[in-house]
C-alpha positions as CSV (number, residue, x, y, z in Angstrom):
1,X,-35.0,-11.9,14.5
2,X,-36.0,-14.8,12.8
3,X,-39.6,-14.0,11.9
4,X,-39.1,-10.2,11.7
5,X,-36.8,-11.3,8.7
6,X,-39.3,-13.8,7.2
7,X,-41.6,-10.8,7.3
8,X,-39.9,-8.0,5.7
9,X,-38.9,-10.6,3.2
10,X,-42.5,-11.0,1.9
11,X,-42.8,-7.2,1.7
12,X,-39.9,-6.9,-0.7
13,X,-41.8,-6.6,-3.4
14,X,-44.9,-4.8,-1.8
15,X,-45.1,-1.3,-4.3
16,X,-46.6,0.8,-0.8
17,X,-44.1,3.4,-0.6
18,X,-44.3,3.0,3.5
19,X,-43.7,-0.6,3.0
20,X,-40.5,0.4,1.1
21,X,-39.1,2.8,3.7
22,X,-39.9,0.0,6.5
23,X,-37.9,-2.9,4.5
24,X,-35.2,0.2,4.5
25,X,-35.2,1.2,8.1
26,X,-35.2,-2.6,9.0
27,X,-32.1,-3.9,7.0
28,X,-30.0,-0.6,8.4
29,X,-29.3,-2.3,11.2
30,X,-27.2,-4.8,8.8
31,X,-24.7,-2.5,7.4
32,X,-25.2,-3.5,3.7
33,X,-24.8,-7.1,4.5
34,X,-27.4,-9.7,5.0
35,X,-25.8,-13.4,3.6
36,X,-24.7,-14.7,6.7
37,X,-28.5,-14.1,8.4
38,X,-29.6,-15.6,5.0
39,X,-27.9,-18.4,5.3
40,X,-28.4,-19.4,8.7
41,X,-32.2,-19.7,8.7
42,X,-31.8,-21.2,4.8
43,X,-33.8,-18.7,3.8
44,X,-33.8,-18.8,-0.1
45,X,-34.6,-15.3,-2.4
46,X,-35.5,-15.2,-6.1
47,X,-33.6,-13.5,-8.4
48,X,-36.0,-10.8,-8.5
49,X,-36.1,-10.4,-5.0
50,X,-32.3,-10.9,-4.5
51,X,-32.3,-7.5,-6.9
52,X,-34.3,-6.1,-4.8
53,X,-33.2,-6.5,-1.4
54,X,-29.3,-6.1,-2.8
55,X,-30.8,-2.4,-3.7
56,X,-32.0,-1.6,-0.2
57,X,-29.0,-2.9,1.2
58,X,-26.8,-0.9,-0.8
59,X,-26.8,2.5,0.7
60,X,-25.6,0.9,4.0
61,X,-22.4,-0.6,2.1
62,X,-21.7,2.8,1.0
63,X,-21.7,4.2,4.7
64,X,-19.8,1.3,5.8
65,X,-17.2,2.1,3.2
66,X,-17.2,5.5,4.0
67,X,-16.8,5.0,7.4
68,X,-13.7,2.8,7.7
69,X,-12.1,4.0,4.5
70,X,-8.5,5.2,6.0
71,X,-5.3,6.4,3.9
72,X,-2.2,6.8,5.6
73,X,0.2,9.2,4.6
74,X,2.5,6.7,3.5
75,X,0.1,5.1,1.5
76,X,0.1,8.3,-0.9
77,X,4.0,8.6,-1.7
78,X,4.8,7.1,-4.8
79,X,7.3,4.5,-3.6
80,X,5.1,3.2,-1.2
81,X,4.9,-0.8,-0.1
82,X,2.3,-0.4,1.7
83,X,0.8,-3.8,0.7
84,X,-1.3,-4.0,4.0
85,X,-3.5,-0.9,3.5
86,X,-3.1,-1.7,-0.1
87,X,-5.1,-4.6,-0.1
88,X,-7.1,-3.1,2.7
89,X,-8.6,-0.5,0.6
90,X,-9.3,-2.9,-2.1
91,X,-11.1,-5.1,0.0
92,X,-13.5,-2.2,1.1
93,X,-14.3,-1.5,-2.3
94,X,-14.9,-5.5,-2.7
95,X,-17.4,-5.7,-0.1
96,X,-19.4,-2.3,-1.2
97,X,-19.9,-3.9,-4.7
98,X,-21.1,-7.1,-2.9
99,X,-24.6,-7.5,-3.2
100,X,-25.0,-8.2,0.2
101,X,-27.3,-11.4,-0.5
102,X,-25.0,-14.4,-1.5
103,X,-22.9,-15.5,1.3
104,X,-18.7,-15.4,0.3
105,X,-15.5,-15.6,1.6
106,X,-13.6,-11.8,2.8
107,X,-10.8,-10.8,0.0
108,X,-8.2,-11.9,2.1
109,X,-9.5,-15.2,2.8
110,X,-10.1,-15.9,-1.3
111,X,-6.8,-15.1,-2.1
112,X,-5.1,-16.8,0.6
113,X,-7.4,-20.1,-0.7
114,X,-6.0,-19.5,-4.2
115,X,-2.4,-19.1,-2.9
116,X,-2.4,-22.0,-1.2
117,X,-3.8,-24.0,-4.3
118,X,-1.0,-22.5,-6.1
119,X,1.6,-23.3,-3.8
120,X,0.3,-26.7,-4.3
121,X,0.6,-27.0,-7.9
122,X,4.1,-25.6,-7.6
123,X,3.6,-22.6,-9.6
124,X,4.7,-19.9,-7.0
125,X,8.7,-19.7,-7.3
126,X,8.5,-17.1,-10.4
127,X,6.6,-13.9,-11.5
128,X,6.5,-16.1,-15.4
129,X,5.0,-19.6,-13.5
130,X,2.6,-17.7,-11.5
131,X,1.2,-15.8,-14.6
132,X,1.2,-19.0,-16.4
133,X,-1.1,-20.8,-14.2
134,X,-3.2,-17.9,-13.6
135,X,-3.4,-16.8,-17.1
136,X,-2.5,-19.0,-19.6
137,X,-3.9,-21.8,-18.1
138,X,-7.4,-20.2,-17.6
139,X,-7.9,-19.8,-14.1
140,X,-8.7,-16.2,-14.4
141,X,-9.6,-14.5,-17.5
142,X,-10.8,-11.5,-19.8
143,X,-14.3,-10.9,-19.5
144,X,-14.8,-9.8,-22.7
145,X,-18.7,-10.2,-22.7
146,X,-19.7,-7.8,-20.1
147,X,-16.5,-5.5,-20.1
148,X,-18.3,-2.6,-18.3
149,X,-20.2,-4.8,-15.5
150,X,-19.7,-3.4,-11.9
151,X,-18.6,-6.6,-10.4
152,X,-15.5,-6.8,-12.7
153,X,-14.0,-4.0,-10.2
154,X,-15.0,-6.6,-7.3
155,X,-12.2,-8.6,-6.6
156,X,-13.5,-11.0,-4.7
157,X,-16.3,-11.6,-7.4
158,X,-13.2,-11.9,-10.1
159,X,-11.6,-14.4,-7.9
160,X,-14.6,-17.1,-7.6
161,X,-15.9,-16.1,-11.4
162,X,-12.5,-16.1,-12.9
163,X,-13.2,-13.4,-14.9
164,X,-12.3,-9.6,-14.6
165,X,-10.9,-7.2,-16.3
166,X,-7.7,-5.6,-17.2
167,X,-6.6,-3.9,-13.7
168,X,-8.9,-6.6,-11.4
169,X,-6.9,-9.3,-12.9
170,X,-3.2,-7.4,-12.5
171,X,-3.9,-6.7,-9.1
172,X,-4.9,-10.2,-7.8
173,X,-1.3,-10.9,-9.5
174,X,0.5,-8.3,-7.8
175,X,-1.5,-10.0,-4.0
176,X,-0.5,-13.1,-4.6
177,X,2.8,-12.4,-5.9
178,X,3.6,-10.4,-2.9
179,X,2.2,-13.5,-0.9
180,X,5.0,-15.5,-2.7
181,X,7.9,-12.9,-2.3
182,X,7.6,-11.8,-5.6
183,X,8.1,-8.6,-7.4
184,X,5.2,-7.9,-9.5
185,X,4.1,-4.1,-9.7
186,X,1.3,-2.4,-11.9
187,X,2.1,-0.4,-14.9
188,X,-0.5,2.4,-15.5
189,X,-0.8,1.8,-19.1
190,X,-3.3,4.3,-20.7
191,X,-6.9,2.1,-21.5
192,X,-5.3,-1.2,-20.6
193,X,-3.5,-1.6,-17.4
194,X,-0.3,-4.2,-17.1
195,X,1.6,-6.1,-15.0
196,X,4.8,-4.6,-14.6
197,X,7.6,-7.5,-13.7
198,X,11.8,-6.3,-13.1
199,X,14.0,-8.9,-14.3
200,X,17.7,-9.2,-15.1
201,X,17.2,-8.9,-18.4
202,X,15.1,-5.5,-17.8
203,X,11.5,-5.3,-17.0
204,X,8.9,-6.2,-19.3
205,X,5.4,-6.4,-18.8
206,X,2.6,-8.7,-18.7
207,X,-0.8,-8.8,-20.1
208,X,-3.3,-10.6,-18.1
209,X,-6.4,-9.8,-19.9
210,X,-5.0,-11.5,-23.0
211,X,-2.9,-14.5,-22.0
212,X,-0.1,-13.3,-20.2
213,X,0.9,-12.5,-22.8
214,X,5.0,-10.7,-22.7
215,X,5.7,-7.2,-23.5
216,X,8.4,-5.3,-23.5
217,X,8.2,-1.6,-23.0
218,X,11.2,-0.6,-25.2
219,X,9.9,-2.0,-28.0
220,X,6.6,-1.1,-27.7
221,X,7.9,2.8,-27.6
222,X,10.3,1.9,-30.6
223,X,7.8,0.2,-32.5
224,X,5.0,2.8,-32.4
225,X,6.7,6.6,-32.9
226,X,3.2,8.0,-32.1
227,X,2.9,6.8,-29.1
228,X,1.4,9.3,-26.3
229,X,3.7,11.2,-23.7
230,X,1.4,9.7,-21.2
231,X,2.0,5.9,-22.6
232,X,5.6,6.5,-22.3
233,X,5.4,7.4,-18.7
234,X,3.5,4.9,-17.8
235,X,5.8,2.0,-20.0
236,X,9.1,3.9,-17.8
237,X,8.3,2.1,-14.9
238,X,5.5,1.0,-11.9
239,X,2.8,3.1,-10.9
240,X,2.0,3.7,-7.4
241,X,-0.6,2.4,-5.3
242,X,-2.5,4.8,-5.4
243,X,-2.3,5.5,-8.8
244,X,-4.4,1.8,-9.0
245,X,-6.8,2.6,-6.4
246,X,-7.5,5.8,-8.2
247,X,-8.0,4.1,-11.3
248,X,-10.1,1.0,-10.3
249,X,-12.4,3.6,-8.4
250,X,-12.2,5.4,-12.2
251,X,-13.7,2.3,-13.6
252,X,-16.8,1.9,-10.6
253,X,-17.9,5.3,-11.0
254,X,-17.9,5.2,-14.8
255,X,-19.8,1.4,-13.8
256,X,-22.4,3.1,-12.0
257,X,-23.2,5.6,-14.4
258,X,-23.9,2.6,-17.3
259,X,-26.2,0.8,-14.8
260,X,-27.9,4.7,-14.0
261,X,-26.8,4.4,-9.8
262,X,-25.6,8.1,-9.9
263,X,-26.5,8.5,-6.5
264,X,-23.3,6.5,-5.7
265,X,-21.2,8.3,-7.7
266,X,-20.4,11.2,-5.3
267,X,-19.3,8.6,-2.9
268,X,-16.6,7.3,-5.6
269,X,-15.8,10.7,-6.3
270,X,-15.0,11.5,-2.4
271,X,-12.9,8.4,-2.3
272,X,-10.8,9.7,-5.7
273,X,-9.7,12.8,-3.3
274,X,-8.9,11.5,-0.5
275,X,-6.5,9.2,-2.1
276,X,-4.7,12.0,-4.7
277,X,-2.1,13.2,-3.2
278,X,-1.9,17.3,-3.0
279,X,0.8,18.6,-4.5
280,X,3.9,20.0,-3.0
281,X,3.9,24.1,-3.6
């Protein structure tokens, strides 16, 4: 294996297109994911060829998404707490927008790091504290320079760049929170998802992407008479799960169309209905 590897890695940038469909046929067998061979013969790629390799690899992440990409029934009803297939799902999408070069933790294993780092610095006992440290205190964070970029909708990538964007950065919330017993939901705010957090006082919602910063849905509909119909429904209470898989796969496909891989996009699109729920006639 070892020197087949060493070989097809010299041929990466060979412009034969035989040599091309070789490379292809010989990193199938991987299934979209070559770090950990990578790593243990300390083989080292260039960036060039790390772009290249990631594109060969890419159409056997799709099939391994497809292939083990499961939605109960219970997953689509709208009060759902399904956390398990929940995070699941997201961690499939995580892995398919992997590159498939640079060796990394599994979702699960990134967020239980984090949680336990957390638990450490004592900021786990309240929906406010755990926003604070994540937040407020910078360990996650807007990324405001490359808004669009495909890797904000990977999770995993978010978690050990702390930077995402608005829905990436609400749902490691919600994990972690429900890792801590806490009740943090999302609210399906049109172009700029929330955290939506119950409290005594009423529920109010949180803005990851700028700060944590507090709001509170009846004044936001008070204060702005022009709001949309579809703001107000979303400010009335939490969205489902699905509603967040639905939109973070919204944000990949429109992703893949800035960075020209529309041969992906049908695969998005497949995912979108088999997680919308048919209505009831």
């Amino acid at each position: 294996m070892s020197s087949d590897l060493v070989h097809i890695l010299k041929l990466l940038d060979d412009p034969e297109p035989a040599v091309q469909s070789a490379v292809a046929t010989y990193v199938e067998q991987f299934q979209g994911d070559m770090s950990e061979e990578l790593a243990s013969e300390a083989l080292s790629l260039t960036p060039a060829e790390s772009k290249i390799l990631s594109k060969h690899l890419m159409p056997g992440r799709r099939q391994y998404l497809m292939d083990n990409w499961q939605v109960p029934r219970r997953f689509l009803q709208n009060d759902s707490q399904d956390w398990e297939t929940f995070e699941y799902l997201l961690s499939l999408l995580s892995d398919y927008l992997h590159d498939g070069v640079s060796l990394r933790t599994s979702l699960s294993d990134a967020l239980d790091l984090l949680a336990d780092e957390i638990h450490l610095a004592e900021a786990s006992s309240t929906p406010d504290l755990l926003a604070q440290y994540l937040f407020k205190d910078a360990r996650l964070t807007g990324n405001k320079q490359t808004y669009f970029a495909l890797e904000n909708s990977d999770l995993t990538w978010v978690l050990n760049n702390g930077i995402g964007n608005p829905i990436t950065l609400v749902v490691i919330y919600m994990l972690l929170s429900n890792r801590f017993g806490l009740s943090v939901y999302g609210c399906n705010y049109p172009g700029h998802f929330l955290a939506w957090v119950p409290s005594a006082k009423g529920p109010y919602a949180i803005d990851a992407y700028n700060n944590a910063r507090v709001l509170w849905p009846q004044e936001i509909i008070r204060e702005n008479p022009l709001l949309s119909q579809q703001a107000k429904t979303a400010l009335s209470g939490p969205c489902p799960f699905f509603a967040i898989i639905i939109r973070v796969l919204n944000n990949i496909e429109t992703s893949l169309q800035k960075e020209g891989l529309d041969s992906e996009i049908p695969c998005i699109q497949q995912l979108k209905r088999s997680i919308t729920p048919t209505p009831v006639s």
